[in-house]
C-alpha positions as CSV (number, residue, x, y, z in Angstrom):
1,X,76.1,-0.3,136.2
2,X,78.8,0.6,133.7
3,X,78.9,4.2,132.2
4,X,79.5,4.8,128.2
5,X,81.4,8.1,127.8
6,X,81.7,9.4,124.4
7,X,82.5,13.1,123.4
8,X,80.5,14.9,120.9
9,X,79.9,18.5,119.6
10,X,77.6,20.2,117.6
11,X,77.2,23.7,115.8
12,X,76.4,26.1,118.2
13,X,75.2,29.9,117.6
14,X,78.8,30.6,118.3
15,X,80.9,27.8,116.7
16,X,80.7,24.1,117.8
17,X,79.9,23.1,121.2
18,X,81.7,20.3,123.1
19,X,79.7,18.2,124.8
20,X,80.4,15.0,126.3
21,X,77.6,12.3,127.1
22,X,77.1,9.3,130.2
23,X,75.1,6.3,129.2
24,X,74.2,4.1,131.8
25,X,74.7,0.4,129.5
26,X,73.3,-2.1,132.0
27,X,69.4,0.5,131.9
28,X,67.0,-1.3,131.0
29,X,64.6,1.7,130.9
30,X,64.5,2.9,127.3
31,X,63.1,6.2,128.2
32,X,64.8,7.2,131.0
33,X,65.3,11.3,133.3
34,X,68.1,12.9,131.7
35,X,70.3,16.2,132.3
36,X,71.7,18.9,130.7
37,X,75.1,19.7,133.0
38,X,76.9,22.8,132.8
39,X,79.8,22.9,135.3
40,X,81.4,25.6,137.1
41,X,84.6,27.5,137.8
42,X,83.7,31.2,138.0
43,X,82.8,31.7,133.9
44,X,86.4,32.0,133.4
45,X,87.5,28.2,134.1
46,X,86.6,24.9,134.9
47,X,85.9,22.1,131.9
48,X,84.5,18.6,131.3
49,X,87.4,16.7,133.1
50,X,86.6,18.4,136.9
51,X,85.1,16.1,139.2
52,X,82.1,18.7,139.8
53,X,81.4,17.4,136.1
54,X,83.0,14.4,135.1
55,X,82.5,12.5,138.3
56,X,79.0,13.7,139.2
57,X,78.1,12.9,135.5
58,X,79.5,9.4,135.9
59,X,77.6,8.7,139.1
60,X,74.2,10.0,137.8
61,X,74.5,7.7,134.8
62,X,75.2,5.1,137.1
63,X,72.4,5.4,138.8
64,X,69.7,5.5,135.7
65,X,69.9,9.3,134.6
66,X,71.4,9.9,131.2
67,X,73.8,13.0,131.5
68,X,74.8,15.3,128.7
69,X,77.9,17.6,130.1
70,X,78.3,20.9,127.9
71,X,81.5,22.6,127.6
72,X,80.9,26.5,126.9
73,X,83.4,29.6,126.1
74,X,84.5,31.0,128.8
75,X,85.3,34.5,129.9
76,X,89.2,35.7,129.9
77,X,90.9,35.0,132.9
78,X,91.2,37.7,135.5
79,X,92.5,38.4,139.1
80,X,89.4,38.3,141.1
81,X,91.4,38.9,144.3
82,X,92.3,42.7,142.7
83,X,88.7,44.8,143.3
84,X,89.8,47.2,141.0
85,X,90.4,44.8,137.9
86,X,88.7,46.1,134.9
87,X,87.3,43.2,132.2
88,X,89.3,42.8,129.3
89,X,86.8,44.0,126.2
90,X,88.5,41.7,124.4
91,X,87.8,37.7,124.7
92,X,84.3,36.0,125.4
93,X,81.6,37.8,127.4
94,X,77.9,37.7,128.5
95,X,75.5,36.1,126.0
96,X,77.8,33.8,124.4
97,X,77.7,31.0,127.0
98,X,74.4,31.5,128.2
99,X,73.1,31.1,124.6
100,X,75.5,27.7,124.4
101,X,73.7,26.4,127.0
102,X,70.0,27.0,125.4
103,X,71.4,25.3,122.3
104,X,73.0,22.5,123.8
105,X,69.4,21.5,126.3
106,X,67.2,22.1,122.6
107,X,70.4,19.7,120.8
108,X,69.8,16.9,123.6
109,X,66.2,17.2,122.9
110,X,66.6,16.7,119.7
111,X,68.6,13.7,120.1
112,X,66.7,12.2,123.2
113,X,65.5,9.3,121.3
114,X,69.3,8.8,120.9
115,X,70.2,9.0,124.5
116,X,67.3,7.4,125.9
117,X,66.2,10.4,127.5
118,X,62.1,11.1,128.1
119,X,62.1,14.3,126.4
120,X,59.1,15.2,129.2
121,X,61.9,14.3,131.9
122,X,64.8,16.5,130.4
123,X,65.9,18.0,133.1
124,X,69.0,21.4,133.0
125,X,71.3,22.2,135.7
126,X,74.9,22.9,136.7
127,X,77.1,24.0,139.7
128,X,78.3,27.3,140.8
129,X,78.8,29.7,137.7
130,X,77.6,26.7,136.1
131,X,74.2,26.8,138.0
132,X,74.3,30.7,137.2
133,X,74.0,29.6,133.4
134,X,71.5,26.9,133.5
135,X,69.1,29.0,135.8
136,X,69.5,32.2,133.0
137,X,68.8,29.6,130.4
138,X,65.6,28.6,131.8
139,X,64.5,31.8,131.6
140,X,65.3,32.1,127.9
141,X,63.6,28.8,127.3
142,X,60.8,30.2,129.1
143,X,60.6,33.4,127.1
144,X,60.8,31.8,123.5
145,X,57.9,30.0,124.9
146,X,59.0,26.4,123.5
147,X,60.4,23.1,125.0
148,X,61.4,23.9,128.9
149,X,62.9,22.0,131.3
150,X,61.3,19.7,133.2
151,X,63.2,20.6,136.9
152,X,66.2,23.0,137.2
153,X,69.0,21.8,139.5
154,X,71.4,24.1,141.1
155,X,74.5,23.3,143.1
156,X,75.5,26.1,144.9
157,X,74.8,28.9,142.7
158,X,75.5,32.5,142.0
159,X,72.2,34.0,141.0
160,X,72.5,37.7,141.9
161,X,75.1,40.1,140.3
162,X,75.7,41.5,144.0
163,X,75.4,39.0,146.5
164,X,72.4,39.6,149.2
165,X,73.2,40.0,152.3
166,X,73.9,36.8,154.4
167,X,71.4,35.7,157.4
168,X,73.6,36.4,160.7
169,X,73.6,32.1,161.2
170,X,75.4,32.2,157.2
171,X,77.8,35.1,158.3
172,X,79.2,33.6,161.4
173,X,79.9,30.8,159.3
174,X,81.8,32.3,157.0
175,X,83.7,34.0,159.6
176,X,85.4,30.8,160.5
177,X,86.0,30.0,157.1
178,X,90.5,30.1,155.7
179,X,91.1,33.3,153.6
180,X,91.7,30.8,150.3
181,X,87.8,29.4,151.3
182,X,86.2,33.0,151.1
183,X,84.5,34.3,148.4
184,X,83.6,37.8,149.8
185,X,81.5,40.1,147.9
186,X,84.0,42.4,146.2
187,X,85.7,39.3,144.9
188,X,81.9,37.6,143.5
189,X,81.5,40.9,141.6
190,X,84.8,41.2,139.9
191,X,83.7,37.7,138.7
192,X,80.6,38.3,137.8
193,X,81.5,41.8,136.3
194,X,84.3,39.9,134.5
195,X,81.4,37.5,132.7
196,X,79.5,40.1,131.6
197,X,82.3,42.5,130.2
198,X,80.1,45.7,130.9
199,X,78.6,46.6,133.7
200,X,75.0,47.6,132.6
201,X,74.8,43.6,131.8
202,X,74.5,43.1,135.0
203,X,71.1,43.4,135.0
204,X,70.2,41.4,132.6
205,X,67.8,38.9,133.9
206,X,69.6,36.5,131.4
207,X,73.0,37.1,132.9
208,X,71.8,37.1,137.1
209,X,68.4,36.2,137.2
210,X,68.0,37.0,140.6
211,X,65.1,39.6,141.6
212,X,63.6,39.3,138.5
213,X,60.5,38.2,137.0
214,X,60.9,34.4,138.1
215,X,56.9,33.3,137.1
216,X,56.3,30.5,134.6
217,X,59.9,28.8,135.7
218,X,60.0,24.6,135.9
219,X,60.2,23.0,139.8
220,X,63.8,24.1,140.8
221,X,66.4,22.4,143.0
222,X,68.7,24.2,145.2
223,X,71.4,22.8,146.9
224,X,73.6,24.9,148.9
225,X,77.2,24.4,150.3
226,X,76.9,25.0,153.9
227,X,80.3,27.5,154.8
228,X,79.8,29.5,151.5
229,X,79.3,32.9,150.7
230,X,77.2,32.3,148.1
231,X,75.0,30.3,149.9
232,X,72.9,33.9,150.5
233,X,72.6,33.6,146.7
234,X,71.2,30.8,146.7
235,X,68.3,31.0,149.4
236,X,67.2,34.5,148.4
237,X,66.7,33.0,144.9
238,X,64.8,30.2,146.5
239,X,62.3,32.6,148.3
240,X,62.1,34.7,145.1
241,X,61.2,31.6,143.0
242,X,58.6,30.6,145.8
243,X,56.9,34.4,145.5
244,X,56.3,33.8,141.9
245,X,55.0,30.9,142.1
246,X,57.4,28.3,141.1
247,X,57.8,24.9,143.3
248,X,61.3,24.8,144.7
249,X,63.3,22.3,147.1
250,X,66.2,24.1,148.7
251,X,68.8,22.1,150.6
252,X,72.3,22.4,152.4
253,X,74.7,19.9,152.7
254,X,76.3,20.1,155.9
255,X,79.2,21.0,157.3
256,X,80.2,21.5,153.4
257,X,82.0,24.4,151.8
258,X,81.7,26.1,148.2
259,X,82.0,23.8,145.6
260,X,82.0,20.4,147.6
261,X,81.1,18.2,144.7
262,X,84.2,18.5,143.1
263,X,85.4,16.5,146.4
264,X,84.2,12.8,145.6
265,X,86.5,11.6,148.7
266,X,83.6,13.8,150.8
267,X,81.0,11.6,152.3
268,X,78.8,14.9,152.0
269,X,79.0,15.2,147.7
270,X,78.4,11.4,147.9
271,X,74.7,12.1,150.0
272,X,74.5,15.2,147.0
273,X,74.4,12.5,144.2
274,X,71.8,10.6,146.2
275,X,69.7,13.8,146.6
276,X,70.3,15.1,143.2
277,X,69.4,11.0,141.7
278,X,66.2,11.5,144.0
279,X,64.8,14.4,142.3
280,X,65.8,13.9,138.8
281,X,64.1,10.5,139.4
282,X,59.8,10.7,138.2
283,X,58.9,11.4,142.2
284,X,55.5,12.3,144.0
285,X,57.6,15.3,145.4
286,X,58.9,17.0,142.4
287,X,55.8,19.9,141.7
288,X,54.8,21.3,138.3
289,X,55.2,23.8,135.8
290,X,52.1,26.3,136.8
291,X,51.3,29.6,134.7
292,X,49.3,32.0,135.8
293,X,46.1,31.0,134.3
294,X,43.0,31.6,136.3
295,X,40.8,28.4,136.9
296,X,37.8,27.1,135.0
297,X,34.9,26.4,136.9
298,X,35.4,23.0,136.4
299,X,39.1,23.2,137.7
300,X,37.8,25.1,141.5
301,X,37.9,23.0,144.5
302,X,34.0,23.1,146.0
303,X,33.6,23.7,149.7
């Protein structure tokens, strides 16, 4: 299937947002899953052109899933290997790109008729920082108490403004991992310190909704890098989303590291499309959006 690319923006609640859409032109399906992609590169980097959203973009469309990949202001660039660096005040900090993202999944749904995009299969996700963004954003969406998401999809996200302590099988992973692999916890929270610009943000549910009130979210997707630190983001967020309630699928790819789908010559990031095409696809596995409504008679199971 051949893939039309064509870049777009619209006015966002900060100035126009870049985004760039991936129609599949052989579909047949008029109404097909789409996604709102945000990608990744530690809030202060990363764009449209990285493989970890260009290429996964290109290989979703080709495989039936319109994608709309959103380009967002990014924090000012810092030295996250220095763990006393202080956050510029100055330049873009926490909400600015966590609000781009809420605008650009209610734009697509405004223009799903457009795309070809069900708007009751819209689907929101991103990777890394990108994933951070998307999951805040769900939460917004589920606050204003409009359109949501139909599934969330993370790739290796950072969820937590510290990261949660790794299970000992994680830590002797990342034990074997090259100092340029690491991302230790002193260096996440530069980063994520660095988003925000103040460091009372940090709790914000919308900045790191990790232990927060999770309840009400859409079915979530986690998949995890295998050798990563911030794969103990990532499956403490998964048991918190499954203690509220929500349905969630959490995954690792094997034998990957942080970050792996911006390797397409990895056989692993290949098997992540097919997992990612899989649930964004209408499946008997993908769960619902509960609330916490208590049954009607009528809705009990009898003995």
């Amino acid at each position: 299937m051949t893939v039309s690319v064509t870049d777009l923006s619209f006015p966002g609640p900060h100035g126009d947002v870049p985004v760039r859409t991936y129609l599949g032109t052989a579909s047949t399906e008029r109404c097909a899953p789409g996604l709102v992609w945000v990608h990744g590169g530690g809030f202060s980097g990363g764009c449209l052109d990285m493989p970890s959203a260009d290429w996964v973009a290109r290989k979703l469309a080709e495989r039936g899933i319109p994608v709309v990949s959103v380009s967002y202001r990014l924090a000012p660039q810092i030295d996250f290997g220095n763990p006393t660096v202080v956050p510029p005040a100055d330049g873009v900090h926490f909400p600015v790109a966590s609000e781009e993202i809420v605008a650009a999944f209610t734009w697509t749904l405004a223009h799903a008729g457009e795309l070809g995009i069900d708007t009751e299969l819209l689907s929101l996700g991103g990777s890394s920082a990108g994933a951070n963004l998307s999951a805040g954003a769900s939460l917004r969406l589920r606050d204003a108490n409009g359109a949501q998401p139909h599934t969330v999809l993370l790739a290796y996200p950072v969820l937590h403004a510290r990261l949660p302590r790794p299970s000992p099988e994680l830590a002797e992973k990342i034990e074997t991992l090259p100092p340029h692999a690491t991302l230790p916890p002193e260096v996440t929270f530069a980063m994520n310190l660095n988003y925000v610009g103040d460091e009372a943000l940090l709790a914000d549910p919308y900045a790191f909704p990790g232990g927060h009130d999770l309840t009400g979210l859409p079915p979530t997707f986690i998949l995890n890098s295998d050798h990563d630190s911030l794969r103990s983001s990532g499956e403490a967020y998964a048991s918190e989303l499954a203690m509220a309630g929500v349905d969630v699928l959490v995954l690792r790819e094997d034998g990957t590291r942080h970050g792996h789908l911006n390797d397409p010559q990895n056989p692993a990031a290949w098997l992540s499309i097919e997992r990612m095409s899989a649930w964004l696809h209408p499946n008997p596995l993908v769960g619902n959006q509960h609330t916490n409504a208590v049954p009607t008679i009528e809705q009990k199971v009898r003995p």
